[in-house]
Every structure is written in C-alpha cells, then in structure tokens.
TORVO-469296 format. One record per residue (C-alpha): residue number from 1; chain; x, y, z. Coordinates in Angstrom, 2 decimals. Example, Ala and Ser with C-alpha at 12.3 -4.5 7.8 and 13.67 -1.06 7.14 Angstrom:
2
ATOM seq mol       u       v       w
ATOM   1   A   12.30   -4.50    7.80
ATOM   2   A   13.67   -1.06    7.14
//
This chain:
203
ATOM seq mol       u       v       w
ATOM   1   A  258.51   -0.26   13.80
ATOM   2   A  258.91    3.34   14.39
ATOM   3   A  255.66    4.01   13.29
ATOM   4   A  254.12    1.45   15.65
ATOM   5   A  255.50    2.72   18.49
ATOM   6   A  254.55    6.26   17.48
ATOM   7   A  251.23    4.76   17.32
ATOM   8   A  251.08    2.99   20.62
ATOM   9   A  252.12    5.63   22.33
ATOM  10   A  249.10    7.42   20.95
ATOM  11   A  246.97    5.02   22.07
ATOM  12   A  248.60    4.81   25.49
ATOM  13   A  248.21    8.73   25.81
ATOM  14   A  244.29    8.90   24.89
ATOM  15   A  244.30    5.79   27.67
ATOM  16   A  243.60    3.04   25.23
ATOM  17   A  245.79    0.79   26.86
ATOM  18   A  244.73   -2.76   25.03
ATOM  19   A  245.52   -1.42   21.70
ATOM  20   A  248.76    0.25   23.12
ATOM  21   A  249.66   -3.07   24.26
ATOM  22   A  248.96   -4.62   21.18
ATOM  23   A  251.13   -2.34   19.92
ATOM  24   A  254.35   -3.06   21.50
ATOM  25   A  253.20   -6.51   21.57
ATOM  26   A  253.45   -6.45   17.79
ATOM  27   A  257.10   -4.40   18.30
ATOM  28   A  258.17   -7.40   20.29
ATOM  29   A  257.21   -9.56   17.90
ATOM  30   A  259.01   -7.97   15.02
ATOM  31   A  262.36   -7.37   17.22
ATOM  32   A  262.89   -8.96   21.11
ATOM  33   A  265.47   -6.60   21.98
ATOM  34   A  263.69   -3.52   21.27
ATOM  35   A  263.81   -2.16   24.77
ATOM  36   A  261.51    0.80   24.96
ATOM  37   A  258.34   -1.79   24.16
ATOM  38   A  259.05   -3.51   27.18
ATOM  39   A  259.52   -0.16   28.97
ATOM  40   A  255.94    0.94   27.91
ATOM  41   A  253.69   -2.31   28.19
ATOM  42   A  255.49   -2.31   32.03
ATOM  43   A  254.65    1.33   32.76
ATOM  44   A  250.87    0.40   31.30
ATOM  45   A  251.02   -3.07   33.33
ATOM  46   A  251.40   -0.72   36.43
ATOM  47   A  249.26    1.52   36.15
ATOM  48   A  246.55   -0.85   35.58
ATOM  49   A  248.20   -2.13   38.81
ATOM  50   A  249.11   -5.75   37.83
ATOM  51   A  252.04   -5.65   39.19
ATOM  52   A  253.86   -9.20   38.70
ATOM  53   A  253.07   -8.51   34.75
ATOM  54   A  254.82   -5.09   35.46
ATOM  55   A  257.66   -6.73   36.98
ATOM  56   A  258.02   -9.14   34.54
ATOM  57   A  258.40   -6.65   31.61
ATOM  58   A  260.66   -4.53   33.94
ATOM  59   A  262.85   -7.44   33.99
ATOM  60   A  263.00   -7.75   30.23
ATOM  61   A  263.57   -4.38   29.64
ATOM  62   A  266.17   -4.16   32.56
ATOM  63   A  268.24   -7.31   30.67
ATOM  64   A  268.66   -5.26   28.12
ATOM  65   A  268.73   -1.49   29.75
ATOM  66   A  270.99   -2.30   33.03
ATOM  67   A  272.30    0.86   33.59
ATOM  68   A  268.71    2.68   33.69
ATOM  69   A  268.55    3.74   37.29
ATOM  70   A  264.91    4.91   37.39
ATOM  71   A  264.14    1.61   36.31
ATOM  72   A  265.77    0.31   39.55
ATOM  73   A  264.15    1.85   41.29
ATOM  74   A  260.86    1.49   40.08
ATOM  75   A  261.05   -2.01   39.68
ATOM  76   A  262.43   -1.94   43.66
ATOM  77   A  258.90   -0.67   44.64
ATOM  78   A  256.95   -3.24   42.58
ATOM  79   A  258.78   -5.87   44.74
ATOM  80   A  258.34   -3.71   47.55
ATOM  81   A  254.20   -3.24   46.68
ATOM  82   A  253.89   -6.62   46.25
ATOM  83   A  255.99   -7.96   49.40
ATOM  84   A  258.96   -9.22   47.97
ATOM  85   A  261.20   -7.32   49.79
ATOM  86   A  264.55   -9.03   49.15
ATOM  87   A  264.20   -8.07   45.85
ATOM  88   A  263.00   -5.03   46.86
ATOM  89   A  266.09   -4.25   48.60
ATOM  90   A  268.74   -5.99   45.57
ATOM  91   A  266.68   -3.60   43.17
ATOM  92   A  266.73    0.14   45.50
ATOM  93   A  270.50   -0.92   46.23
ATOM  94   A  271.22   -1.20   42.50
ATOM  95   A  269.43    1.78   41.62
ATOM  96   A  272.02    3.89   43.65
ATOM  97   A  275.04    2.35   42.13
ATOM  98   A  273.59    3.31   38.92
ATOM  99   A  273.18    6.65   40.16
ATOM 100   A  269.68    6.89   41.71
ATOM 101   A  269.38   10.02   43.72
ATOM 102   A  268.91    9.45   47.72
ATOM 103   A  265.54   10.92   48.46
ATOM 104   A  263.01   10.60   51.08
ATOM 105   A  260.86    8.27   49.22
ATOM 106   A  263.64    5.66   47.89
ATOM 107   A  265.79    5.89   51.73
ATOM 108   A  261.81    5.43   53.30
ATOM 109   A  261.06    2.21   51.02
ATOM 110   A  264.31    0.72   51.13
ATOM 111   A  264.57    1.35   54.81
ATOM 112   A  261.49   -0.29   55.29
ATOM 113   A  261.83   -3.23   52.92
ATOM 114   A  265.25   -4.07   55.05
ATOM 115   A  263.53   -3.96   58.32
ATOM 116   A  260.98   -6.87   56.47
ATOM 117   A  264.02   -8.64   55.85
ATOM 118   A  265.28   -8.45   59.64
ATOM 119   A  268.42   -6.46   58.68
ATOM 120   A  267.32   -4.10   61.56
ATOM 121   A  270.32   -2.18   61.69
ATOM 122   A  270.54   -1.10   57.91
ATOM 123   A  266.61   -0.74   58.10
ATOM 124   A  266.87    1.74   60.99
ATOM 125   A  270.23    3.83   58.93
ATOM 126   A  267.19    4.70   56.11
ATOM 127   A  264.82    5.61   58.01
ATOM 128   A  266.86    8.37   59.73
ATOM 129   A  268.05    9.29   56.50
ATOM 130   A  264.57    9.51   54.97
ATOM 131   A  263.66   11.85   58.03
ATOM 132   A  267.04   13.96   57.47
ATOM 133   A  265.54   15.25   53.94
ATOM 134   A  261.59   14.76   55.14
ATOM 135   A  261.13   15.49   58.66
ATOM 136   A  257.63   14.92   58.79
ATOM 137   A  257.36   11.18   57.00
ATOM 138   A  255.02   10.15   59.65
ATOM 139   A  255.51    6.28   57.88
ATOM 140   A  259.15    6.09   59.27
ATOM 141   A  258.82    8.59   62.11
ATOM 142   A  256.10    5.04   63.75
ATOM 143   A  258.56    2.44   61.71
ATOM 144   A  261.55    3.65   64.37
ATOM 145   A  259.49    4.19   67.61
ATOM 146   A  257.97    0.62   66.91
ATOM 147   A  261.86   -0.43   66.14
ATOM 148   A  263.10    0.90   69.13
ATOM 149   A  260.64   -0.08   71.62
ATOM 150   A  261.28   -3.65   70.55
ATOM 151   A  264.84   -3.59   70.85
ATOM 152   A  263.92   -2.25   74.37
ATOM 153   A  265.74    1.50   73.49
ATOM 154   A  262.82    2.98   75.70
ATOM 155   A  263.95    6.50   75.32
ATOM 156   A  264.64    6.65   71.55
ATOM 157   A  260.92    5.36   71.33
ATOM 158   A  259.61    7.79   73.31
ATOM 159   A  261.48   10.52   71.24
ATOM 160   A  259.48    9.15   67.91
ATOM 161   A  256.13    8.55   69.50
ATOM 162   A  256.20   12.06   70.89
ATOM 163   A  256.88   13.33   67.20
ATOM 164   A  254.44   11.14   65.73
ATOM 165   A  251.42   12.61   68.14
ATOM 166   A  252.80   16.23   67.48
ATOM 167   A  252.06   15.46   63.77
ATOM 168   A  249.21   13.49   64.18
ATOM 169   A  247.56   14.61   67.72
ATOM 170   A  244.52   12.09   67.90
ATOM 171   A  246.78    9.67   66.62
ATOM 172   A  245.77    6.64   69.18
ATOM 173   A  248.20    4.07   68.35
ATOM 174   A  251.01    6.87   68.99
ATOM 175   A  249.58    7.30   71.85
ATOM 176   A  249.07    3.63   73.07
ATOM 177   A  252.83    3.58   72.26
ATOM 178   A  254.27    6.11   73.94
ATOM 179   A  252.19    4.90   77.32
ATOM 180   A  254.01    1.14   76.81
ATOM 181   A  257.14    2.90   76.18
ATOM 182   A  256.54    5.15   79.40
ATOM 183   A  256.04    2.11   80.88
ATOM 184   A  259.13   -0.17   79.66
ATOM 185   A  261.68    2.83   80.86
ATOM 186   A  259.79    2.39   84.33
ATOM 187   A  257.75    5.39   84.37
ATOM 188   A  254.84    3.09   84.99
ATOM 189   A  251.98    5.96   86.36
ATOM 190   A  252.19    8.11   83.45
ATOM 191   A  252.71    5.21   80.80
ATOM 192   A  249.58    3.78   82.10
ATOM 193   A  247.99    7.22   82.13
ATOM 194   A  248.53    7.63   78.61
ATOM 195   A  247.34    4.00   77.93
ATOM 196   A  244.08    5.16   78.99
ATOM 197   A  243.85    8.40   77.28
ATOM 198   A  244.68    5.95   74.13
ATOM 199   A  242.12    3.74   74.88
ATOM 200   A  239.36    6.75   74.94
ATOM 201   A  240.20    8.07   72.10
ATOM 202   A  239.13    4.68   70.37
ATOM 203   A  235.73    4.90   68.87
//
C-alpha cells in the first residue's frame, strides 16, 4: 500500500487528481483505517472545492486522527464555507483544545461563525481578539460596528466605522454606517450629513 500512496501522491502533485483519488480510493479499499488516504482525497476534495465531499472524508479521517488539530480547524472552515456554523464553531473550539494556535484567521472565523449562531457575546470576544494580533482585518473591524449599532452601543459603532473608512476611504457602506450611527447617539445633522456623502459616493 505504500507504494500506492507514493504513487497517488505523485499524481496529486503533477495535479492529476482523478487518478490520485483512485489511488487512495484503492488504499481504502485494501485497509479502512488507513488514515492518511482519507487525509489526501479530503485535501483534493477541497481544493476542487466540493466541500461536503471534503467534509465527509475529514470526518473519516478525524474518527480515526482526533487529536490532529490542523484538521480541526480545517474542517471548522469547511462548515464555516459552507454555512454550517454550529459545526463550525464545535470544530474551531476543538481545534484549540487540541492545541490549535489563536491567530487572526481562526479568532476572525470562529468569531464570526458564533455571531451566525446568535451567541453575540462570545462572537464579539473573537473579533476583538482577531483585531488584537491583525489590526487591520477590515472583515471584523464592519462585523463589530454592525454588532454594536444593533445592540444600540452608538459610540462603540462609531469607533469601528471610523476605522473601517480610514482603511477603506470610499468605503460607502462605512460611511452609510457611521451617518445612522451619528444619528442613533442623537447627533442627527452630521449623521444625516454623512448619509448623503454615502449616498454620492454610490455609482
């Protein structure tokens, strides 16, 4: 079998990725528990973007490779990619017990997966600590000002739309945003101002 899997991998490298799969497919046959061909025909599954195949070989692989915390993780933003975000969340969650490193991009997805969920508060925790080690993810930066001008925190919206257009200047949605939340903390002239200047800016 090693010699199979030396030569699907070979395949998988020069991008033939039906006779890699047949491959591992033949692997699987020959032995069900042999992990690593699950491993492979899920990285190939995603990167041909069919993700609930992905998933599903993830999931094999993961029954019998628990511990593997990039797995996790990568599994986590399958679920995330293809909206299942309570799974999403179960998967990022178990990828840090297993010793999945916090970054930006793991705090950012699972941050936003729980704000999908409604668990607003634990959404909200991520996404600051996704902008503590990447100050300039403009994805949570508008997650947050959109959070906060719904919970009716005027002024910690404000804060994030202002960041947002400093990033992103001709940003109009930013901009639309910052004029409602202008207006919500009673500033009503220059929320309405900024409204407008939105509204121009709008091909």
């Amino acid at each position: 079998m090693k010699t199979l899997y030396k030569e699907g991998i070979s395949y998988r490298h020069a991008g033939a990725f039906d006779a890699a799969r047949q491959c591992f497919k033949e692997i699987l046959l020959l032995d069900s528990s042999y992990a690593n061909a699950y491993l492979q025909l899920a990285e190939i599954a995603a990167l041909e973007e069919t993700y609930p195949e992905s998933i599903g070989y993830y999931k094999a692989y993961l029954q019998l490779e628990g511990k593997q915390a990039d797995a996790w993780y990568t599994i986590g933003v399958l679920y995330f990619n293809t909206k299942d975000f309570s799974a999403a969340v179960q998967s990022f969650e178990t990828a840090i017990k297993r010793g999945r490193r916090r970054d930006a991009d793991l705090c950012l997805t699972l941050g936003m997966s729980y704000l999908h969920i409604k668990e607003t508060a634990k959404g909200i925790q991520q996404l600051e600590a996704c902008l503590g080690l990447r100050a300039d993810e403009t994805r949570a930066i508008q997650a947050l000002g959109h959070q906060y001008y719904l919970s009716g925190a005027f002024t910690a919206a404000i804060s994030y739309w202002d960041k947002l257009l400093r990033i992103q200047p001709a940003n109009a949605f930013a901009m639309f945003m910052l004029g409602k939340s202008y207006i919500g903390q009673g500033e009503v002239a220059k929320g309405e101002a900024m409204c407008d200047r939105a509204l121009a800016v709008v091909p």
